[in-house]
ZAKESE-665899 format. One record per residue (C-alpha): residue number from 1; residue in one letter; y, z, x. Coordinates in steps of 0.2 Angstrom, whole numbers, always signed. Example, Ala and Ser with C-alpha at 12.3 -4.5 7.8 and 13.67 -1.06 7.14 Angstrom:
! residues 2
[atom 1, "A", [-22, +39, +62]]
[atom 2, "S", [-5, +36, +68]]
! end
This chain:
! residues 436
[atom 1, "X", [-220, -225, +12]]
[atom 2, "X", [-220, -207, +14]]
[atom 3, "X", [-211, -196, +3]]
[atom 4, "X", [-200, -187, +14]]
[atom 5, "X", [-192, -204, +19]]
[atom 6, "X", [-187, -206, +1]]
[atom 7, "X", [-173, -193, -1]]
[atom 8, "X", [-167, -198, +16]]
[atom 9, "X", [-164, -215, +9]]
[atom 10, "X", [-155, -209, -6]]
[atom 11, "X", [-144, -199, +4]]
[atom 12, "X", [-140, -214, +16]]
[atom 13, "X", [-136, -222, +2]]
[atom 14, "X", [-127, -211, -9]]
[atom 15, "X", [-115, -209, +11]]
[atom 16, "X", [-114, -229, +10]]
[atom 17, "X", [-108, -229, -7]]
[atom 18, "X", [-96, -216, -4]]
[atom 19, "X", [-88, -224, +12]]
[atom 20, "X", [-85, -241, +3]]
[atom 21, "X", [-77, -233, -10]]
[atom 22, "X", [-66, -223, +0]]
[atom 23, "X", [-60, -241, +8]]
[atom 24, "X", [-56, -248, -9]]
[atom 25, "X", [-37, -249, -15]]
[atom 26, "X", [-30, -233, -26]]
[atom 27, "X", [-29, -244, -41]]
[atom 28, "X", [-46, -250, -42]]
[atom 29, "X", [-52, -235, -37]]
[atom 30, "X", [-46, -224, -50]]
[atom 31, "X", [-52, -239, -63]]
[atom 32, "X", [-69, -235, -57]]
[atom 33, "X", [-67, -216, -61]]
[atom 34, "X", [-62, -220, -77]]
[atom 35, "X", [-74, -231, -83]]
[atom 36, "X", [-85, -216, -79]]
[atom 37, "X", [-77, -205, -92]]
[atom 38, "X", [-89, -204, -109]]
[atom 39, "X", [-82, -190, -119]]
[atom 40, "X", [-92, -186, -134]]
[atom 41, "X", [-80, -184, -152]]
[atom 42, "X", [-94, -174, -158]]
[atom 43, "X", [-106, -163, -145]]
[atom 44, "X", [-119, -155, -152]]
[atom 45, "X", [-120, -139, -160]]
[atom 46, "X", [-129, -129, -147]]
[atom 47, "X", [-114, -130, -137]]
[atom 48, "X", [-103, -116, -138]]
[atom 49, "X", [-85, -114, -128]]
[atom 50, "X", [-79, -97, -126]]
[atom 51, "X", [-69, -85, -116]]
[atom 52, "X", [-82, -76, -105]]
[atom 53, "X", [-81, -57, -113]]
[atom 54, "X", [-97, -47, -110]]
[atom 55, "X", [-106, -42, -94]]
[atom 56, "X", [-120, -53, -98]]
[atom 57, "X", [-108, -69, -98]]
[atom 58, "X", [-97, -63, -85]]
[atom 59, "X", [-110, -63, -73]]
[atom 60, "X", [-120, -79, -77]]
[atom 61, "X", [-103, -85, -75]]
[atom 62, "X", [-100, -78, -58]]
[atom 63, "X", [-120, -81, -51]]
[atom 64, "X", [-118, -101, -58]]
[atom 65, "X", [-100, -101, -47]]
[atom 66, "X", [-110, -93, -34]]
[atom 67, "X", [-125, -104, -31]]
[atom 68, "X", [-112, -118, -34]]
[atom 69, "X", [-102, -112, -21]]
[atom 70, "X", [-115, -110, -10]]
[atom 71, "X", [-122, -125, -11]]
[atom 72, "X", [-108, -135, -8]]
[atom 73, "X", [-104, -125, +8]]
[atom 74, "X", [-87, -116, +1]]
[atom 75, "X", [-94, -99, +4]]
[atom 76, "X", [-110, -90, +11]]
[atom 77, "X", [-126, -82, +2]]
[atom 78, "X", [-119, -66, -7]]
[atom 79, "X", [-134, -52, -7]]
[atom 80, "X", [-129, -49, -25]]
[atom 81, "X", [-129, -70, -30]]
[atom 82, "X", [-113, -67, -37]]
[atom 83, "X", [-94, -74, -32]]
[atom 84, "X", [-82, -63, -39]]
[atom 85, "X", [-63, -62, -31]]
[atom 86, "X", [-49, -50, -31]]
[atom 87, "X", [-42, -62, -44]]
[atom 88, "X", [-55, -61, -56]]
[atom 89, "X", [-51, -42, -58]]
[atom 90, "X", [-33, -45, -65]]
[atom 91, "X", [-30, -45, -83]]
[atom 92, "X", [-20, -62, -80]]
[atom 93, "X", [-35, -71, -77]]
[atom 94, "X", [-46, -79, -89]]
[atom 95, "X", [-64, -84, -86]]
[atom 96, "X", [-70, -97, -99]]
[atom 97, "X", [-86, -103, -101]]
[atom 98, "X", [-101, -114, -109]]
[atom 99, "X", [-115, -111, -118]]
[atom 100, "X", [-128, -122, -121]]
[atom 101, "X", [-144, -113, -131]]
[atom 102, "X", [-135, -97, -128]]
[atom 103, "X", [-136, -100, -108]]
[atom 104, "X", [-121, -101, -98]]
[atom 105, "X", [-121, -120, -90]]
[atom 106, "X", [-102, -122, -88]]
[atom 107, "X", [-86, -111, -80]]
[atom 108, "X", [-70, -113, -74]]
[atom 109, "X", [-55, -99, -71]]
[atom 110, "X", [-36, -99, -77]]
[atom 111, "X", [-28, -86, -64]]
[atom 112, "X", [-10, -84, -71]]
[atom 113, "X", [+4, -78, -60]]
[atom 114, "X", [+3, -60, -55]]
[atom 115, "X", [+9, -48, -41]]
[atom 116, "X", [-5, -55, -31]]
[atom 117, "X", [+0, -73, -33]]
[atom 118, "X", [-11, -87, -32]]
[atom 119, "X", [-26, -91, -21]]
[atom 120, "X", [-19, -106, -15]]
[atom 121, "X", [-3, -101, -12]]
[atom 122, "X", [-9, -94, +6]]
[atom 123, "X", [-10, -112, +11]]
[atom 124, "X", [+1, -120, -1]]
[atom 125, "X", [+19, -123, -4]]
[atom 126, "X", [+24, -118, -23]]
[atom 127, "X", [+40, -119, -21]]
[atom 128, "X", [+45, -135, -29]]
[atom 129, "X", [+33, -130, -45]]
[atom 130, "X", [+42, -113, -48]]
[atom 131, "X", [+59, -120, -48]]
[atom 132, "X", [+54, -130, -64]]
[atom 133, "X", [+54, -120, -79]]
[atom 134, "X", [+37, -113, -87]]
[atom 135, "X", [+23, -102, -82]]
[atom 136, "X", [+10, -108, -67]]
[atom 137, "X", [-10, -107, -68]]
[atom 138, "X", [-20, -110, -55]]
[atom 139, "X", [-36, -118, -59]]
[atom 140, "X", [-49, -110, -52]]
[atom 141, "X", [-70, -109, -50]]
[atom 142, "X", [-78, -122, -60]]
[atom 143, "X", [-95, -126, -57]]
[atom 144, "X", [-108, -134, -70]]
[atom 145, "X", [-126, -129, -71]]
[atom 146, "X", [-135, -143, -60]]
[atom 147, "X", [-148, -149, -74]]
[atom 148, "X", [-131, -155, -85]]
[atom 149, "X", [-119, -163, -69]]
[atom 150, "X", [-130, -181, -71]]
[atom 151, "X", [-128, -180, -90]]
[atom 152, "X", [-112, -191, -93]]
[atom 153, "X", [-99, -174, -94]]
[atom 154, "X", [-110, -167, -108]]
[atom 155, "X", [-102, -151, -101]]
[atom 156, "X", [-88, -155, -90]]
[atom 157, "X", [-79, -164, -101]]
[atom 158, "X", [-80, -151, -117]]
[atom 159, "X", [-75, -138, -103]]
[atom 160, "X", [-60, -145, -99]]
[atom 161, "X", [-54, -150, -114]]
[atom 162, "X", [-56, -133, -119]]
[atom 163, "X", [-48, -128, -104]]
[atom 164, "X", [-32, -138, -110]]
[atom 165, "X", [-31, -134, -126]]
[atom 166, "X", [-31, -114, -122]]
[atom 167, "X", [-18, -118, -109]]
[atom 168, "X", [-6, -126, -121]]
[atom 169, "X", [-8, -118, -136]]
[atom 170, "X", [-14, -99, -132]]
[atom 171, "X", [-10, -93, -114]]
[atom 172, "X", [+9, -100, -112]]
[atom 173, "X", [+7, -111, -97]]
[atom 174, "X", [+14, -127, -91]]
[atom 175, "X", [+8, -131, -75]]
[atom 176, "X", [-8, -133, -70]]
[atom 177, "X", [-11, -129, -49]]
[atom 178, "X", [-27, -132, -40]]
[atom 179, "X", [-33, -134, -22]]
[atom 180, "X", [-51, -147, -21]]
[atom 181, "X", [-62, -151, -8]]
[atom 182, "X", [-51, -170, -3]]
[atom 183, "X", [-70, -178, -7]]
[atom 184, "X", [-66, -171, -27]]
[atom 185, "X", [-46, -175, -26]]
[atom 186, "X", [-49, -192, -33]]
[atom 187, "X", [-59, -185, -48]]
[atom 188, "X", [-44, -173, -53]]
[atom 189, "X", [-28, -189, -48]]
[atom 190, "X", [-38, -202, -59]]
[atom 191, "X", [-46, -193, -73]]
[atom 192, "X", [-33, -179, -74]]
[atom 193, "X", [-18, -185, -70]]
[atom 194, "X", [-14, -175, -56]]
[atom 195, "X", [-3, -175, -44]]
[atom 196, "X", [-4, -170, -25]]
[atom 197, "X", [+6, -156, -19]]
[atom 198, "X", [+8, -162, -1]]
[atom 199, "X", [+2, -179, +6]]
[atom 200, "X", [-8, -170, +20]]
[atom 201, "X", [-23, -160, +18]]
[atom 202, "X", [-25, -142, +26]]
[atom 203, "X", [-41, -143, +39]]
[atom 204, "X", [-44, -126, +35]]
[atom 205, "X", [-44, -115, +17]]
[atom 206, "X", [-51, -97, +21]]
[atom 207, "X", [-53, -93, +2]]
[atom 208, "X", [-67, -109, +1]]
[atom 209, "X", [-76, -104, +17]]
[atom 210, "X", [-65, -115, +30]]
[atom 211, "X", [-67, -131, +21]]
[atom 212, "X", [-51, -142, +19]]
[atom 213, "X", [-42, -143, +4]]
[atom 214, "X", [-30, -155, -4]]
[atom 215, "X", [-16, -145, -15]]
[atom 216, "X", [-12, -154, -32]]
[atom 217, "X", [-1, -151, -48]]
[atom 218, "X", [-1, -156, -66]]
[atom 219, "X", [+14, -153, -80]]
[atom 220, "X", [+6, -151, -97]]
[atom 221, "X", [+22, -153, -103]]
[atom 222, "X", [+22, -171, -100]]
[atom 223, "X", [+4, -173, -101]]
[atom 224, "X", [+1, -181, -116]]
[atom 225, "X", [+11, -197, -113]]
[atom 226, "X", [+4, -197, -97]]
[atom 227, "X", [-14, -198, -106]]
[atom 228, "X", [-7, -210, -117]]
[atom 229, "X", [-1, -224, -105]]
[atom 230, "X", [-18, -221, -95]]
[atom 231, "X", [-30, -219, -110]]
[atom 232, "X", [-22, -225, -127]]
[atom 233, "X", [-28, -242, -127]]
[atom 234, "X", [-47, -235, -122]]
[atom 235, "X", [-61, -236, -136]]
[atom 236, "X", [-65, -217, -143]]
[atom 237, "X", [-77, -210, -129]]
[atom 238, "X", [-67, -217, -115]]
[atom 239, "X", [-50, -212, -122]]
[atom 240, "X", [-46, -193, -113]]
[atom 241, "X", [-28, -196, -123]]
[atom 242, "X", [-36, -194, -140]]
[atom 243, "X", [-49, -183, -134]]
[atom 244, "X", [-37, -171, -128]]
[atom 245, "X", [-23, -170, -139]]
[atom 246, "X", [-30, -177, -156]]
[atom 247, "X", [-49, -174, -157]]
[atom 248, "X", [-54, -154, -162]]
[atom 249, "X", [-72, -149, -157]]
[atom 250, "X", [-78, -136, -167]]
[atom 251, "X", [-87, -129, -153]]
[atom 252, "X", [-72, -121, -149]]
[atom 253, "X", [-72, -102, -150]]
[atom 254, "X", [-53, -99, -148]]
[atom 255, "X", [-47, -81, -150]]
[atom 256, "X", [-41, -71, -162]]
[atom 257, "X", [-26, -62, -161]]
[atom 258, "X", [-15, -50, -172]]
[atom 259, "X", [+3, -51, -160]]
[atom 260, "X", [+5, -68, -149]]
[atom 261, "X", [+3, -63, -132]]
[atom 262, "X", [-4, -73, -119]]
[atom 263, "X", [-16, -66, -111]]
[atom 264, "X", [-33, -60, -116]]
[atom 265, "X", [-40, -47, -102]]
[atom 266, "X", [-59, -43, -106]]
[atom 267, "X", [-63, -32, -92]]
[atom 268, "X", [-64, -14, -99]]
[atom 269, "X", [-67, +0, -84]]
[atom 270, "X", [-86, +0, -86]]
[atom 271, "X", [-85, -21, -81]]
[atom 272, "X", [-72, -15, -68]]
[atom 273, "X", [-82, -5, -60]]
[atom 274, "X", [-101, -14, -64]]
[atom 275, "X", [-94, -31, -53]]
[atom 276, "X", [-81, -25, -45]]
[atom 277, "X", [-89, -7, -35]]
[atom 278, "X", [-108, -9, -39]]
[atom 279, "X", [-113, -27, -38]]
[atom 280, "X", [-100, -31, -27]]
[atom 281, "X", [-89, -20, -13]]
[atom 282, "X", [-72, -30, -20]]
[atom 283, "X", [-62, -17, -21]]
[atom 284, "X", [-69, -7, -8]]
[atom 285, "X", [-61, -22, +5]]
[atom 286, "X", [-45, -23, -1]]
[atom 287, "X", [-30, -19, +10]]
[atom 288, "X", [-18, -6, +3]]
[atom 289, "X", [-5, -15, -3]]
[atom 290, "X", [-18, -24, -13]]
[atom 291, "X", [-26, -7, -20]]
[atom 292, "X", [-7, -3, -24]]
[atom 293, "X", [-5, -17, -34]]
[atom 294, "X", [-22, -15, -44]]
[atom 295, "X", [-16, +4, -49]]
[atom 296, "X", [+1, -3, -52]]
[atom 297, "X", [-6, -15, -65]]
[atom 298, "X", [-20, -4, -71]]
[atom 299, "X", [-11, +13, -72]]
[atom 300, "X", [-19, +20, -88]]
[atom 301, "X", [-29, +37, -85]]
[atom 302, "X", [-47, +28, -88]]
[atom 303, "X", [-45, +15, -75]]
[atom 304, "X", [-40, +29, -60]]
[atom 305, "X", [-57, +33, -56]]
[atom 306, "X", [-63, +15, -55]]
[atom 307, "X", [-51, +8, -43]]
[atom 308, "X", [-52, +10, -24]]
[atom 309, "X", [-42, +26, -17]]
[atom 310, "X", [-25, +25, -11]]
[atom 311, "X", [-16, +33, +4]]
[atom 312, "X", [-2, +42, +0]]
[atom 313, "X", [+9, +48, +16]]
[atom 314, "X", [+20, +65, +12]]
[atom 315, "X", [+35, +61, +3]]
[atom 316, "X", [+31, +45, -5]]
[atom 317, "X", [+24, +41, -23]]
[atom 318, "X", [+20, +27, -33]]
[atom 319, "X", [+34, +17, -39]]
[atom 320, "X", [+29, +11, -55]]
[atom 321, "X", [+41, +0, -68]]
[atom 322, "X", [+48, +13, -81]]
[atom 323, "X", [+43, +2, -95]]
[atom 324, "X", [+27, -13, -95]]
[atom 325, "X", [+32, -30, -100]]
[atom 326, "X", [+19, -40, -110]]
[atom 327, "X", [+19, -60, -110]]
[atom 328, "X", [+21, -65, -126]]
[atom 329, "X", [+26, -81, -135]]
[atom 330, "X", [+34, -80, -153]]
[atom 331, "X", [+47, -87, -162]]
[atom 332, "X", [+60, -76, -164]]
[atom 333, "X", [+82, -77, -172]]
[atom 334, "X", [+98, -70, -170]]
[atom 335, "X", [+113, -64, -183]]
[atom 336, "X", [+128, -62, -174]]
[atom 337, "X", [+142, -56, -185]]
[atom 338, "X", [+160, -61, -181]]
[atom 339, "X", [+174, -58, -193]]
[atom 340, "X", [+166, -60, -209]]
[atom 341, "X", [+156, -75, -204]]
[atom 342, "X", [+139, -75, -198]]
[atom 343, "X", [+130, -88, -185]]
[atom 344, "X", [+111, -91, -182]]
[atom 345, "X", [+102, -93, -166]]
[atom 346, "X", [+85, -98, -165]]
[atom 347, "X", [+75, -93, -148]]
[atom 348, "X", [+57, -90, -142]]
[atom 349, "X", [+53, -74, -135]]
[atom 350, "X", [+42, -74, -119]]
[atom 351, "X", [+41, -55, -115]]
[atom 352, "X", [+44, -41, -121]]
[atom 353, "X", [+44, -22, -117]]
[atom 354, "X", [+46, -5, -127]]
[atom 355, "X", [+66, -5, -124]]
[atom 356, "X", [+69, -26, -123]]
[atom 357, "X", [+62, -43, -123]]
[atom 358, "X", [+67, -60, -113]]
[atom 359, "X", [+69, -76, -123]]
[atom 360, "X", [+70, -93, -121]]
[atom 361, "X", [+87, -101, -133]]
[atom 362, "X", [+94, -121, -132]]
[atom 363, "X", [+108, -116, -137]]
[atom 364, "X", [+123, -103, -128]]
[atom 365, "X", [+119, -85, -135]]
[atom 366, "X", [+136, -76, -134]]
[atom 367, "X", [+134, -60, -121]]
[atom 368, "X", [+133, -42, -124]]
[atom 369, "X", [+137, -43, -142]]
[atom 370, "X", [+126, -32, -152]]
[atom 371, "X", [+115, -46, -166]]
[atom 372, "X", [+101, -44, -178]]
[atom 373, "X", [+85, -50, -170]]
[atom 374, "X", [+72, -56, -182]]
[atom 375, "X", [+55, -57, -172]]
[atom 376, "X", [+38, -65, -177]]
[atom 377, "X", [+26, -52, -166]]
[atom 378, "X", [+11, -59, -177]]
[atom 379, "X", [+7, -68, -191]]
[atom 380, "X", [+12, -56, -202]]
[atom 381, "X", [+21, -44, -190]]
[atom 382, "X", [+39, -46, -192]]
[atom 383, "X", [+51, -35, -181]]
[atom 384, "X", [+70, -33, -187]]
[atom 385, "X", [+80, -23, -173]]
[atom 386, "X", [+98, -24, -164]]
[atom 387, "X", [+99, -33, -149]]
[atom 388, "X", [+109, -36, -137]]
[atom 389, "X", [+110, -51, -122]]
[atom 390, "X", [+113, -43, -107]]
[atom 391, "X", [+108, -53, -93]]
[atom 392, "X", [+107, -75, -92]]
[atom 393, "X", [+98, -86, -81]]
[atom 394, "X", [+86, -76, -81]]
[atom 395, "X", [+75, -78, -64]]
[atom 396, "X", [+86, -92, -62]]
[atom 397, "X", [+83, -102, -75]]
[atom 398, "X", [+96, -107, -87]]
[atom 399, "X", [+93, -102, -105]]
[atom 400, "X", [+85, -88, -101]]
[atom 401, "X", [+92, -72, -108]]
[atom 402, "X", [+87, -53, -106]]
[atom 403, "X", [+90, -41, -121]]
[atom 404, "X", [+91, -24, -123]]
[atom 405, "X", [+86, -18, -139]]
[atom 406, "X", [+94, -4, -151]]
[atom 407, "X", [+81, +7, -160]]
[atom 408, "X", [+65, +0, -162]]
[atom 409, "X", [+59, -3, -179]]
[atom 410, "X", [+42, +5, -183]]
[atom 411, "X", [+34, -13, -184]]
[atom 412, "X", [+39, -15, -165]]
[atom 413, "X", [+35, +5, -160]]
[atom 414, "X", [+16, +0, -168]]
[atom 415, "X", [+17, -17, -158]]
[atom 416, "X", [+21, -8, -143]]
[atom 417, "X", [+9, +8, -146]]
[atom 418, "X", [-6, -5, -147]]
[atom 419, "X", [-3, -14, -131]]
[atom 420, "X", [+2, +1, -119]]
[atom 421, "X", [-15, +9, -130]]
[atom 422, "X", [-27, -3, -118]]
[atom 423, "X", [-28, -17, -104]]
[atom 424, "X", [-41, -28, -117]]
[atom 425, "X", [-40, -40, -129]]
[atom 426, "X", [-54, -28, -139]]
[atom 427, "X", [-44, -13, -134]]
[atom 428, "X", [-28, -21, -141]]
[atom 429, "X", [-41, -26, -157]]
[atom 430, "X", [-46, -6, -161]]
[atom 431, "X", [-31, -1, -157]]
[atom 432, "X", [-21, -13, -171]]
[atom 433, "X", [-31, -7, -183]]
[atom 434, "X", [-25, +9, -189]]
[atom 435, "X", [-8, +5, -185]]
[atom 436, "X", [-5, -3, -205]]
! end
């Protein structure tokens, strides 16, 4: 038989396969999927999961999404054999990665609400998601090195385990977003629990090159019982349940922070300007608003030479906030005084400025009353300052409240000093260090 009738075979069978499978019921469809999943308690050593920080790992990052990409026929040849978005260039976005042997085999993105939005909210409807409470990531650019996608999730799974556990434990989000190719939809409902956003599928999704997209939707929040009722009864390497919520891998490189903020930028102006001007004309293609939104979020001195030029017409400037707010997630209390007796509020504080914070309380906090916040900025940064509540329902959502503070204390003024003093997590790192 000659050779070339071979591959032909294996592809008419692998489109045979396919369409039978497509045909069988939802429920033992999904059981199929399942049966598939062989997540290993203990991976090897030579695996390494970590945020992408360096050039080096950036770009094996964005050349693997590339050839991926390409390949699958969600975007065309780049001359630079890299895919790198707008979205990659905000410092709400995080780009993880795997290592195996030192070699990037594994990526995915965590694209965090921002002024720009979400990728797939150009096709999508968000609406219902943003009326719960809790921050939104869109999960973005996963692709896996093709000598490891045969190898029983050796990478996958490991990726997206650390992909949850940095959602739920470091960057403050809830739900999880993502728009899929509807041939991978299945993958995402029966191993992860998603859920669809709409029932139809969108013919065309300009950010994937024209390809159709199916939109779908998972709340960590109620995740793990989720899991458990699909998983609990498994055996070890088939239970995502235990392996997501119980089991830690030591091949996790989470980060290390001083202050609990949420985010952890990497790209200093020299990446800025390497992937975003030279390898690639990103910036160069952006629309004004877009440009205005990069310098609005990016507005320290260093930064003004690498992002693209803005028009300015007579008259008008920039309108910038007065103060930047930081997403942040601590533990923080209140002392109200009243009469001689004194009453304690706990509430978590998920942003905060120079001048004022937002937090999260269960129970009523009274309205603009001055109180004694006690704040937890770090794990052994502890701000105590007048504060009052000035504003409730806060985006709409109840038990939110807005605080003004009094005079900042000096733990706060160092606190604040070390984020406005850069955009990265290392800037934030140098910086922190001769603040004591």
């Amino acid at each position: 038989m000659s050779t070339g009738i071979i591959p032909l075979l294996r592809q008419m069978l692998r489109v045979s396969v396919r369409k039978l499978f497509g045909i069988m019921p939802r429920k033992q469809r999904f059981a199929v999927y399942r049966s598939f999943v062989n997540c290993d308690p203990a991976p090897t050593a030579r695996l390494q999961l970590k945020i992408a920080e360096t050039k080096e790992e950036l770009e094996a990052c964005f050349r693997l999404l590339h050839d991926a990409y390409v390949a699958s026929g969600f975007m065309k040849p780049h001359p630079s054999r890299l895919r790198v978005t707008t979205y990659h260039a905000l410092p709400t976005t995080t780009t993880l990665c795997a290592k195996y042997d030192g070699q990037v085999v594994g990526t995915i993105s965590l694209i965090r609400d921002s002024a720009l939005g979400f990728p797939l909210q150009a096709i999508f409807d968000l609406s219902a998601v943003r009326s719960k409470e809790g921050n939104i990531a869109e999960v973005s650019a996963l692709a896996v090195h093709p000598k490891f996608r045969k190898t029983g999730g050796s990478i996958l799974f490991p990726l997206i385990k650390f992909m949850y556990e940095y959602c739920t434990t470091f960057f403050d989000t809830r739900h999880l977003v993502i728009a899929v190719n509807p041939n991978r939809i299945d993958m995402y409902e029966a191993l992860l629990l998603f859920r669809r956003l709409t029932a139809h599928v969108v013919a065309r999704y300009d950010f994937a090159n024209g390809a159709p997209a199916i939109g779908a939707w998972l709340d960590l929040r109620y995740a793990p019982a989720a899991f458990k009722a699909a998983y609990g009864s498994k055996r070890p390497r088939k239970n995502l349940h235990a392996y997501f919520t119980q089991i830690k891998l030591p091949n996790i490189q989470l980060p290390q922070r001083r202050y609990f903020t949420t985010n952890d930028p990497v790209l200093t102006p020299d990446l800025l300007d390497y992937f975003f001007n030279v390898r690639t004309k990103v910036f160069a293609n952006l629309d004004d608003h877009k440009k205005l939104l990069l310098h609005s979020i990016y507005d320290l001195p260093e930064y003004e030479v690498i992002l693209p030029p803005i028009p300015v017409r007579p008259g008008e400037g920039r309108q910038q906030r007065q103060y930047h707010r930081y997403s942040f997630k601590c533990p923080g209390y209140l002392t109200i005084s009243d009469q001689g007796k004194k009453e304690r509020y706990s509430m978590q504080v998920v942003e905060v400025s120079k001048y004022g914070f937002r937090a999260r309380a269960t129970k009523p906090l009274p309205m603009h009353v001055w109180s004694d916040a006690e704040v937890q900025l770090g794990s052994h940064e502890i701000s105590m300052v007048k504060a009052m509540a000035v504003r409730d329902k806060v985006n709409g959502f109840q038990g939110y409240y807005g605080f003004n503070l009094g005079e900042p204390d000096l733990v706060w003024n160092k606190f604040v000093s070390a984020l406005t003093s850069g955009r990265t997590h290392g800037d934030l790192e140098e910086a922190s260090r001769f603040l004591v």
